[in-house]
N, C-alpha and C positions, 0 to 999 in steps of 0.2 A: 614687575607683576609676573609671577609663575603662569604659566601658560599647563593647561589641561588637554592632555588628549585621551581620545575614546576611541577604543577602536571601532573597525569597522562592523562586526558582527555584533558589538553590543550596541552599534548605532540602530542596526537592522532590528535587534530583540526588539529592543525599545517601542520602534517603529509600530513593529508588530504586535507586540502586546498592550498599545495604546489603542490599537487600530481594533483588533479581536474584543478586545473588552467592550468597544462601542459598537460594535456587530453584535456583538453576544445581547446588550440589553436590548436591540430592535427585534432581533432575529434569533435565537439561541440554538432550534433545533436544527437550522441551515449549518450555520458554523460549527458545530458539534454533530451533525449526522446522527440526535439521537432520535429521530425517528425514522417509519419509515415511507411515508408523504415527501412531497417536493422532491424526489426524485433520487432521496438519500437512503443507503441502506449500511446502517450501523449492525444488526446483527438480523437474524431471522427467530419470526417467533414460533417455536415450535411446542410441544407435549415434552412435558418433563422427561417421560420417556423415551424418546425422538430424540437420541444422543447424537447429537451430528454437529462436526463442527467446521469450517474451512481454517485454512493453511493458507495466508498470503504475503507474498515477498515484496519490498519496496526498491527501489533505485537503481537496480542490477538493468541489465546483466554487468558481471563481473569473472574475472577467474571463479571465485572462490563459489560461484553457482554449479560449476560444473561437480563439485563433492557435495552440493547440496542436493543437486539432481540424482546423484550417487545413492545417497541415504534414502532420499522417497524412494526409488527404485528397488532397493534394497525390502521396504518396510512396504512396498507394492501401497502408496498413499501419491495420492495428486494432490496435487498445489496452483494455486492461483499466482502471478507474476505481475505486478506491475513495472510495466518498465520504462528508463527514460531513452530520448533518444541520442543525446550524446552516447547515451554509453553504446546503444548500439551498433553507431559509426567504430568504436572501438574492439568490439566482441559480434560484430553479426553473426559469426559460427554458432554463438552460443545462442543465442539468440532462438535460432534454427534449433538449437538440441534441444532447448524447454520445451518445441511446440512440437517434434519430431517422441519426445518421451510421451505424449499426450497430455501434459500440462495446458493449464489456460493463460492467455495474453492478455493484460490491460495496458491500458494507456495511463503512463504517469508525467504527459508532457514531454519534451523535446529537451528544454532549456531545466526543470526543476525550479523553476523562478515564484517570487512571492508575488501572489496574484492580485494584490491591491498595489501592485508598481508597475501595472500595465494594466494598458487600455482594453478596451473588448476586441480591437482589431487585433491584437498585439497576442492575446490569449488565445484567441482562436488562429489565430496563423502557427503558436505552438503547441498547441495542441495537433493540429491539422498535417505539421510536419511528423510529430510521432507516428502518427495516423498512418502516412505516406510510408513512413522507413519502415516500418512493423509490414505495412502490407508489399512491399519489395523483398523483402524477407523471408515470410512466410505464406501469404497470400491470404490474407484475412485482416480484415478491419474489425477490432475491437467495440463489442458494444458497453461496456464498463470504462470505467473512469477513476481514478483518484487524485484527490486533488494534494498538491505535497504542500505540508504544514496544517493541512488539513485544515485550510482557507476558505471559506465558500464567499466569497464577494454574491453582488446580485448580476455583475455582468459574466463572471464565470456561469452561472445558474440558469442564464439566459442564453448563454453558448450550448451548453450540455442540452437542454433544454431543443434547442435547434440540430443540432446533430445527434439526437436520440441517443445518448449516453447516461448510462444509469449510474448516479456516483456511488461508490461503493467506499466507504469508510471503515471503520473496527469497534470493539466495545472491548478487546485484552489486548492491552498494549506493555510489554514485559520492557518498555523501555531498553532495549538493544541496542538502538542506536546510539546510544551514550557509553554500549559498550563495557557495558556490567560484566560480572563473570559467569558463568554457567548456571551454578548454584540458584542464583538469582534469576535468571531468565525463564528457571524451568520451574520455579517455587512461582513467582508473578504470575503464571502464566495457570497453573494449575491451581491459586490460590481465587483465580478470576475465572475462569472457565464454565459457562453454562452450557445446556443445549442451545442449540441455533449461533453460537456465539463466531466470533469472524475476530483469526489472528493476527495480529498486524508482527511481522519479525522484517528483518532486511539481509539484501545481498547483496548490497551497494551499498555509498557508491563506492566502484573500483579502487579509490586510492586510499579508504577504511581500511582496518580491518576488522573481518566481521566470523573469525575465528570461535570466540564466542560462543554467536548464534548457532554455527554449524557444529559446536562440540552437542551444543543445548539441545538440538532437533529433535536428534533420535534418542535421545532421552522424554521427549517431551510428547513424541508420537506412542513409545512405548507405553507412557504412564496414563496416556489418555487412551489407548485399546485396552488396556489394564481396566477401566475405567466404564466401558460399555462404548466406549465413540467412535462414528465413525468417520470419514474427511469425507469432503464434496469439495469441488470447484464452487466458482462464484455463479457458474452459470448454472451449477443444480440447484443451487441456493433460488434462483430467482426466478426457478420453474416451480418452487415451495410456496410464492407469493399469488 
């Protein structure tokens, strides 16, 4: 009998996209963030004219933040950060220079773990360490969230929920993390783009490379001032609601 193996990450897909499909027919807008009730906030709704959009990074910090922080600076545009807390036991300097540039801080969890393979104790104790290392660091506690894989269980919902964390999601996702080339991230991105609308890009994690993204940025902030728009943080965004 030939013997079949699967690996481990298409064991996880699987998992996953068995799991998300039967959340999605109970629940749709929880696991999709596309509203913005229960706590979820996929984009903001503004006047056509009201060109404003956010800038937000997943995974980092990383080296490769620090030329990304280079470019906003440059292009005088803030950005939103969500970050995990491994990587900050590896890069706390940097850590420091996002929130020292005046950029904004989220919490994207400690571990980056898939949230239906942990319990409610289990989610909230990683969360709660991010929580810990962010404000050791910089001295502020994160009032946004994002949840990675973009998971919303109901006991994740009931954590945020309890710790007043506004989850914060996307509606243009240029797909980067797969690590496309340029061309493509900044076409995706400008082909999607509304007012109110909230970018999902990445700067992590650390052992990517996310070359990419940061060639894509300042092409992508250019063609959107080009454009009429202007960037906010996540927390000007939720002073709009």
């Amino acid at each position: 009998m030939k013997r079949i193996f699967i690996s481990t990450s298409l064991i996880f897909f699987l998992i996953g996209s068995f799991y998300f499909l039967n959340i999605s027919q109970k629940s749709s807008s929880k696991v999709l963030g596309a509203v913005q009730n229960n706590n979820i906030i996929r984009n903001i709704k503004v006047s056509e004219n009201e060109k404003v959009v956010a800038l937000t990074f997943d995974d980092g910090p990383a080296l490769i933040t620090r030329d990304i922080l280079t470019v906003l600076d440059q292009e005088k545009v803030k950005a939103t950060f969500f970050v995990v807390g491994n990587n900050i036991d590896l890069y706390p300097d940097i850590l420091q220079e996002i929130y020292s540039a005046g950029h904004e801080i989220g919490n994207h969890t400690n571990t980056h773990p898939f949230a239906f393979l942990l319990d409610k104790q289990e989610l909230a104790k990683d969360i709660l360490i991010n929580e810990e290392k962010i404000y050791e660091q910089v001295g502020i506690r994160p009032n946004i969230f994002r949840a990675p894989y973009a998971l919303y269980p109901q006991n994740l919902m009931e954590i945020t929920d309890m710790l007043g964390l506004a989850i914060i999601s996307w509606d243009v996702d240029p797909e980067d993390w797969k690590m496309v080339n340029k061309e493509i991230i900044v076409n995706r991105v400008m082909r999607d783009i509304n007012p109110g609308s909230i970018i999902l890009l990445h700067d992590g994690p650390p052992e990517l490379d996310r070359t990419n993204t940061l060639e894509a940025l300042k092409q992508i902030i250019i063609e959107l001032k080009d454009h009429g728009y202007q960037f906010l943080t996540i927390s000007e965004y939720l002073e709009k609601i």
